[in-house]
N, C-alpha and C positions, 0 to 999 in steps of 0.2 A: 494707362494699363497698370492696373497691380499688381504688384512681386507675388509670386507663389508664397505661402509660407515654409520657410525652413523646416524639416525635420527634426524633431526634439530628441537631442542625446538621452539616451536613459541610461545613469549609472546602474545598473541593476545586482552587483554586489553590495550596494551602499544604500538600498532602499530596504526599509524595513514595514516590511507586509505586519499586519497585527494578525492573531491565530486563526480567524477566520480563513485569511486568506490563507496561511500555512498550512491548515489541515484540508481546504479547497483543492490546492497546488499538488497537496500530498496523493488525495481522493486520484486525480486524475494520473498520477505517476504509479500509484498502484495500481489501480485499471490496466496502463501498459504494461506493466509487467504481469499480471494475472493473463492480461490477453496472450504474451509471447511465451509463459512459462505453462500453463495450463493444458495446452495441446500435447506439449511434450510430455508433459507428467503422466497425463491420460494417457499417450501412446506407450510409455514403458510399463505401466502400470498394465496394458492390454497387452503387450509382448510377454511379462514376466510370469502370467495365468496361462500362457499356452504351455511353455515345455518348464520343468523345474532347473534346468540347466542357466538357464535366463534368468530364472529365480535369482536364483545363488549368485551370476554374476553382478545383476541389481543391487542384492544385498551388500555385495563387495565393493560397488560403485557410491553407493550412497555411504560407507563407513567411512569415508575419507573424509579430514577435516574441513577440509574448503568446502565440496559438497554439502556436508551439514551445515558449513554456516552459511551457503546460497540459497538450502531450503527452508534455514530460519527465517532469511529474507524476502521468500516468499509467502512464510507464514504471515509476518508481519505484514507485507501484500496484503495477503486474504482480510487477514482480521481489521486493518487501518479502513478497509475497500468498503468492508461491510457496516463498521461501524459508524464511519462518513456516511457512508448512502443511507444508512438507519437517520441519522441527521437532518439531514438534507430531502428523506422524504418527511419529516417533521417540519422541516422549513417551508417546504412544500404546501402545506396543509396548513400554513400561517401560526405554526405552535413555536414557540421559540425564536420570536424577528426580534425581540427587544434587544439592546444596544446589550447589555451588560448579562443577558441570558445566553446569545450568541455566541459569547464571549466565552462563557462557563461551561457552552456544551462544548465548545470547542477545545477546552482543556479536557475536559473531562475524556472527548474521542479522541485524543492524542496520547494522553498519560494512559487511557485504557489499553488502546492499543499497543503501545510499549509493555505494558506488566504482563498484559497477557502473551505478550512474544516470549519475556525475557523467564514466566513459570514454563509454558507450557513448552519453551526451548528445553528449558534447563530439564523437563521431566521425557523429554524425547531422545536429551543428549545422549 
């Protein structure tokens, strides 16, 4: 009878994904956070249009630092979300599989979606 095979340790801080799979990894962690932060946003965004008193305190609740910089971080969400899935329905479609095109779009949707956080942060600050 032969041994099962052992389970293989994955060092997983010590492995280095190349960008495709960086901005893959990324795709699906902004997913979850769009998924968990969306609902909410929506529901205060539908609270703060009933009465102006809600208004006001919204506006009070989003002027505080950390908050501004949790809904940068969901901007960067949206825009990293969109622009991977822009990708990836390219990959899709067999446009962009070569080794070193892959490669390029995948900088290209990482570094985009960073400048575009960090303008349209800065013009929302």
């Amino acid at each position: 009878m032969a041994a099962k095979p052992r389970p293989v340790y994955l060092d997983l801080p010590n492995i280095r994904l190349p960008i495709p799979g960086i901005v893959s990894i990324l795709h699906r962690i902004s997913g979850v956070i769009l998924f968990i932060t969306l609902p909410v946003l929506l529901g205060l965004l539908a609270a703060s249009l009933n009465r102006e008193s809600v208004f006001v305190s919204y506006l009070h609740f989003v002027s505080h630092p950390i908050v501004k910089l949790a809904l940068i971080g969901v901007l960067w969400a949206f825009l990293h979300h969109a622009l991977a899935g822009t990708r990836f329905l390219f990959l899709d479609a067999h446009k962009g599989l070569e080794l070193q095109t892959a490669r390029l779009t995948a900088k290209i949707v990482f570094v985009s979606a960073l400048v575009l956080t960090v303008v349209i942060g800065a013009l929302l600050w």
